[in-house]
Rosetta silent file (secondary structure, phi, psi, omega in degrees, C-alpha in Angstrom):
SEQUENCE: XXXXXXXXXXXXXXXXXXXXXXXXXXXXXXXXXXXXXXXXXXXXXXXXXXXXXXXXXXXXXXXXXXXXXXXXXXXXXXXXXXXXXXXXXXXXXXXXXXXXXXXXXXXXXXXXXXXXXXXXXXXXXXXXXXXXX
SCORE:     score description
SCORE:     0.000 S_00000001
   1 L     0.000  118.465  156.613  177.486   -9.334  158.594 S_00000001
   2 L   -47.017   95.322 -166.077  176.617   -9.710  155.085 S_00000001
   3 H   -90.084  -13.022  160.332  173.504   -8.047  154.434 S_00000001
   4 H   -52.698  -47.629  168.576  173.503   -9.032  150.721 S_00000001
   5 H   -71.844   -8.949 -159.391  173.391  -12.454  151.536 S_00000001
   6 H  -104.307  -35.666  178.764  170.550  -12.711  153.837 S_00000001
   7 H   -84.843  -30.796  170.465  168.615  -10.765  151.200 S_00000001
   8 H  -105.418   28.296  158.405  169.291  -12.420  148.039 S_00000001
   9 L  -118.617  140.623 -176.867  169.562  -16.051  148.902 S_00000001
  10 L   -43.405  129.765  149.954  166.491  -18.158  150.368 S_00000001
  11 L   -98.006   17.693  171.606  167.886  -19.180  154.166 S_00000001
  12 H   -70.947  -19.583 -163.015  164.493  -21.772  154.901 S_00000001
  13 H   -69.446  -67.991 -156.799  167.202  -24.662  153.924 S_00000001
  14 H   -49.223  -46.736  172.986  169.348  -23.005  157.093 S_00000001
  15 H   -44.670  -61.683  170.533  165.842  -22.592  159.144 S_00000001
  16 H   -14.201  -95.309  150.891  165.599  -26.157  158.233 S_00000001
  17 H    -4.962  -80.073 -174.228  168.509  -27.010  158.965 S_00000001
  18 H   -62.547  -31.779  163.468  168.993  -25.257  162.545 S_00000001
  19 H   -72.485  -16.348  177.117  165.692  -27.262  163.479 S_00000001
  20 H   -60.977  -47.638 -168.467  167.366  -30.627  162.930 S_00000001
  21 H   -87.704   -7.954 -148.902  170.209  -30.054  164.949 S_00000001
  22 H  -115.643  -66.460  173.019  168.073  -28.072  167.747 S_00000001
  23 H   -58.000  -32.161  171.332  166.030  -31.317  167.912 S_00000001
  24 H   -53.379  -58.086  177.139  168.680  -33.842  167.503 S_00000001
  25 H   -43.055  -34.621 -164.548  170.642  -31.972  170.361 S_00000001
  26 H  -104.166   11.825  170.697  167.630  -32.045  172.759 S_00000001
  27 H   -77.511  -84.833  141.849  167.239  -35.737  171.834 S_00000001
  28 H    21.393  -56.946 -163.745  170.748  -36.180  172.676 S_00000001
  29 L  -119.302   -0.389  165.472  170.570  -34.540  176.574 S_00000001
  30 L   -99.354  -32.586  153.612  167.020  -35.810  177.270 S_00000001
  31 H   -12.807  -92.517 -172.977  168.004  -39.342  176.523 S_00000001
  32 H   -23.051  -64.144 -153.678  170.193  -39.912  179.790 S_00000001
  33 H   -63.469  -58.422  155.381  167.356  -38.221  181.983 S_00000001
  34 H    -3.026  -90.379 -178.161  164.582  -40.709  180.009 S_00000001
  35 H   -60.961  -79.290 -179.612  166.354  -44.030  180.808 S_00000001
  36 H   -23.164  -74.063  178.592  167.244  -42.685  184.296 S_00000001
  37 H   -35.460  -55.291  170.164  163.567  -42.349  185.146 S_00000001
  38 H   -19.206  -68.968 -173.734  162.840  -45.624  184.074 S_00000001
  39 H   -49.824  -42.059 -146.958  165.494  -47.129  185.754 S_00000001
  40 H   -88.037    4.021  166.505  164.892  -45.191  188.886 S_00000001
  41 L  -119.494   22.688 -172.522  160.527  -46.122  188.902 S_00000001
  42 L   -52.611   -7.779  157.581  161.037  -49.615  186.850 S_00000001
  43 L   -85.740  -25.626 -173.966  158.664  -50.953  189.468 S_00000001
  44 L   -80.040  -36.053 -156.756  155.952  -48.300  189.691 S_00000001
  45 L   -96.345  -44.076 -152.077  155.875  -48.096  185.501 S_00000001
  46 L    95.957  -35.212 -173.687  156.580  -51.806  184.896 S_00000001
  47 H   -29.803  -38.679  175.189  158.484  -51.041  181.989 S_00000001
  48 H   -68.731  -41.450  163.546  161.335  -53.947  182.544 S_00000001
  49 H   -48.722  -91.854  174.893  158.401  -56.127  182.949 S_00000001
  50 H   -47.899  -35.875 -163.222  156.501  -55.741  180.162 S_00000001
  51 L  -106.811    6.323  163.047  159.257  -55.069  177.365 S_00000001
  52 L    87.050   18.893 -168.017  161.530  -58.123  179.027 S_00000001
  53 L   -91.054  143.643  168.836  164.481  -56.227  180.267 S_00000001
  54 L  -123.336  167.108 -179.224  166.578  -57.184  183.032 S_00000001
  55 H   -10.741  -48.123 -170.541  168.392  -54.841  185.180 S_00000001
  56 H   -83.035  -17.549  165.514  172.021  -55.124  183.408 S_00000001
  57 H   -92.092   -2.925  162.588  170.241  -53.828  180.351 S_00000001
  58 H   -66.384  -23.109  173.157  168.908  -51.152  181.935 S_00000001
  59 H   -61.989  -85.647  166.961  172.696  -50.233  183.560 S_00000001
  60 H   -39.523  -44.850  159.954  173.623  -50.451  179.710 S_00000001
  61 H   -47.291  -62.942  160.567  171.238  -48.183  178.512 S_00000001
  62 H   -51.084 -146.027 -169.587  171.835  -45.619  180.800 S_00000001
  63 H    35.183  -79.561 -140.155  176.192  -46.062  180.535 S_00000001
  64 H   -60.744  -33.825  166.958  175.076  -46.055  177.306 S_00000001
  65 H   -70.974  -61.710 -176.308  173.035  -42.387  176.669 S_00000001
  66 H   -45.606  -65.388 -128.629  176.073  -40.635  178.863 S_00000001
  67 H   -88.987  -12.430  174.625  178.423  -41.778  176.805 S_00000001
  68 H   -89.700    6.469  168.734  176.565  -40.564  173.560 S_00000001
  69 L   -52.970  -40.218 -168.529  176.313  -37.017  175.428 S_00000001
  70 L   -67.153    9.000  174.043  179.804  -36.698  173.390 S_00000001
  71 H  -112.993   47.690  179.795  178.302  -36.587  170.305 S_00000001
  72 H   -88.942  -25.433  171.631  177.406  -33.085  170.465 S_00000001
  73 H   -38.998  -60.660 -152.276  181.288  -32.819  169.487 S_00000001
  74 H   -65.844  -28.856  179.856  180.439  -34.776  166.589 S_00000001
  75 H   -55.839  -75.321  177.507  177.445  -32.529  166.002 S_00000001
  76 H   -47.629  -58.738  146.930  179.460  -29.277  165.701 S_00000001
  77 H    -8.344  -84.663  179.746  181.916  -31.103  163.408 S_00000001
  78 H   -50.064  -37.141  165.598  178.904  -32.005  160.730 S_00000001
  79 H   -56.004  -62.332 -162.731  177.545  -28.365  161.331 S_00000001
  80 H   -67.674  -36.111 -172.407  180.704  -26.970  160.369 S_00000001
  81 H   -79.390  -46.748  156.047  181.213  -29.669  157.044 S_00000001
  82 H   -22.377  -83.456 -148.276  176.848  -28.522  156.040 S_00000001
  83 H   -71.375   -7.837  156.849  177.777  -25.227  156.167 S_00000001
  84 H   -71.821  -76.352 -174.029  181.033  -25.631  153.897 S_00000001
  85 H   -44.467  -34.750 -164.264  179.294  -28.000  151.569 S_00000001
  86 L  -103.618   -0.929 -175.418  175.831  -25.918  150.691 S_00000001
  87 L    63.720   69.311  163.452  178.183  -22.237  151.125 S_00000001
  88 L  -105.714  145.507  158.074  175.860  -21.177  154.034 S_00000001
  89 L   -96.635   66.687  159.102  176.302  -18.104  156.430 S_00000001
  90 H   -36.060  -69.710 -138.632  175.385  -19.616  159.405 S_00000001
  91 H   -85.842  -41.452  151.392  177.031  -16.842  161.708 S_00000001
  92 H   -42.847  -32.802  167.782  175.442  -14.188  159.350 S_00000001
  93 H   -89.515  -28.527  153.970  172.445  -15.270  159.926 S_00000001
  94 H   -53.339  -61.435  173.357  172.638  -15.804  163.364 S_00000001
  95 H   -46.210  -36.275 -154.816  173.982  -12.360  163.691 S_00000001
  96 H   -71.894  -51.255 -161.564  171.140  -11.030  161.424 S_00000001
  97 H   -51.292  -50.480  151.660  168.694  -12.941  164.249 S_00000001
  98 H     4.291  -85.822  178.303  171.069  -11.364  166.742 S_00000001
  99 H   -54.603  -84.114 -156.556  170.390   -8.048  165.290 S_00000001
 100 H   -39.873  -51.779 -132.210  166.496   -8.423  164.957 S_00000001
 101 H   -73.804  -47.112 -158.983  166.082  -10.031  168.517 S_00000001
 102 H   -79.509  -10.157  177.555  167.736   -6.413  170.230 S_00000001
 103 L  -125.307   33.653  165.154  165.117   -4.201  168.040 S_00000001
 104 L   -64.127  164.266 -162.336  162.086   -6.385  168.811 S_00000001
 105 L  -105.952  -45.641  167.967  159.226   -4.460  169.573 S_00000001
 106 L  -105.089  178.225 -172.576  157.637   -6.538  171.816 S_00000001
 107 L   -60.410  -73.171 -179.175  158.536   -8.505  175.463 S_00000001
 108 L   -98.200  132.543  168.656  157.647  -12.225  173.891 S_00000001
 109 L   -47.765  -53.341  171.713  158.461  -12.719  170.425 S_00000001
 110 L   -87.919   14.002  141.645  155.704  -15.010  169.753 S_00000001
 111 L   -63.199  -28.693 -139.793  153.535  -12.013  170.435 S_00000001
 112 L  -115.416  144.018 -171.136  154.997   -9.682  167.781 S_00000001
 113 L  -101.989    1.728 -158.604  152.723  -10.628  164.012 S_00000001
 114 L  -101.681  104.283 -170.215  155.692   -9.213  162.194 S_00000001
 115 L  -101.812 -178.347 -169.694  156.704  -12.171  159.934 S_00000001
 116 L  -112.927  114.233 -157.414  159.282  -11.953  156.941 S_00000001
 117 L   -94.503   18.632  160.208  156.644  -12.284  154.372 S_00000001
 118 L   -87.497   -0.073 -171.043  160.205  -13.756  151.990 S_00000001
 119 L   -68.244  153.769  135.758  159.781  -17.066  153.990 S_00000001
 120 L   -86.710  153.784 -158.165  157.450  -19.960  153.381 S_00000001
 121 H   -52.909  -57.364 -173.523  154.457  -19.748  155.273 S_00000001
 122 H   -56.677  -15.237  178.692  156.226  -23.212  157.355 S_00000001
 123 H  -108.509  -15.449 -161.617  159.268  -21.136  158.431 S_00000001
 124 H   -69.081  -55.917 -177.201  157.972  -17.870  159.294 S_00000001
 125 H   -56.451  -32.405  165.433  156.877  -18.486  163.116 S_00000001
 126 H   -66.338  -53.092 -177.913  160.253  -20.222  163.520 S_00000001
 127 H   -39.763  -21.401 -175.146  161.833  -17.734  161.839 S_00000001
 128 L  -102.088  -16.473 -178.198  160.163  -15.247  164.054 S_00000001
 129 L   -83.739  -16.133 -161.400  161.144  -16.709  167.478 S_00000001
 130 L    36.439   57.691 -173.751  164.909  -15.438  166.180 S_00000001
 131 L    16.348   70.884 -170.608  166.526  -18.687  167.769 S_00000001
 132 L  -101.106  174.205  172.540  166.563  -16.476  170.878 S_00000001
 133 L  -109.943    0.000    0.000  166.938  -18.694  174.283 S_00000001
């Protein structure tokens, strides 16, 4: 791990960044489950009904959200060409979260007050969860 880098270059574009893809992704795998409800209460909700749909486009919709599960490939791909393009240490920085997350202080994260006062003020609580699961 570089420790030079994480202190003298700004990482909110990566903070940024890692929120795009963390929402894009859970767009991505919530889809499917979305249109499945529909489909499977399209009488109780209405939903075909009101917006004009008939069954076979609901079939297509759904087909259609599995088959775009695969572009999480495509995802990783574009991650990988970002971080080549702007010269980011993703995996440095990850480690560095890594690192922080195993010398936390507290249980829950978004307990602990201790923010990285080099942030802007808009990144610090993310910055502070230390993209832990």
């Amino acid at each position: 791990m570089d420790q030079t880098y994480i202190e003298e270059k700004q990482y909110e574009p990566i903070i940024s960044m890692s929120l795009l893809f963390t929402c894009r992704a859970f767009a991505i795998f919530i889809r499917p489950i979305i249109i499945y409800v529909i489909y499977a209460y399209r009488i109780q909700t209405q939903i075909p009904i009101l917006y004009d749909f008939r069954d076979t486009d609901l079939d297509n919709y759904l087909l259609f959200a599995f088959v775009m599960l695969s572009q999480t490939v495509n995802e990783v791909f574009i991650l990988n060409i970002i971080e080549t393009l702007h010269d980011w240490k993703l995996f440095d920085y990850f480690s560095y979260c890594a690192y922080r997350y195993q010398l936390r202080q507290n249980q829950w994260l978004p307990s602990a007050f201790s923010f990285d006062k080099s942030l802007q003020v808009n990144y610090r609580s993310l910055d502070n969860l230390l993209f832990s699961a």
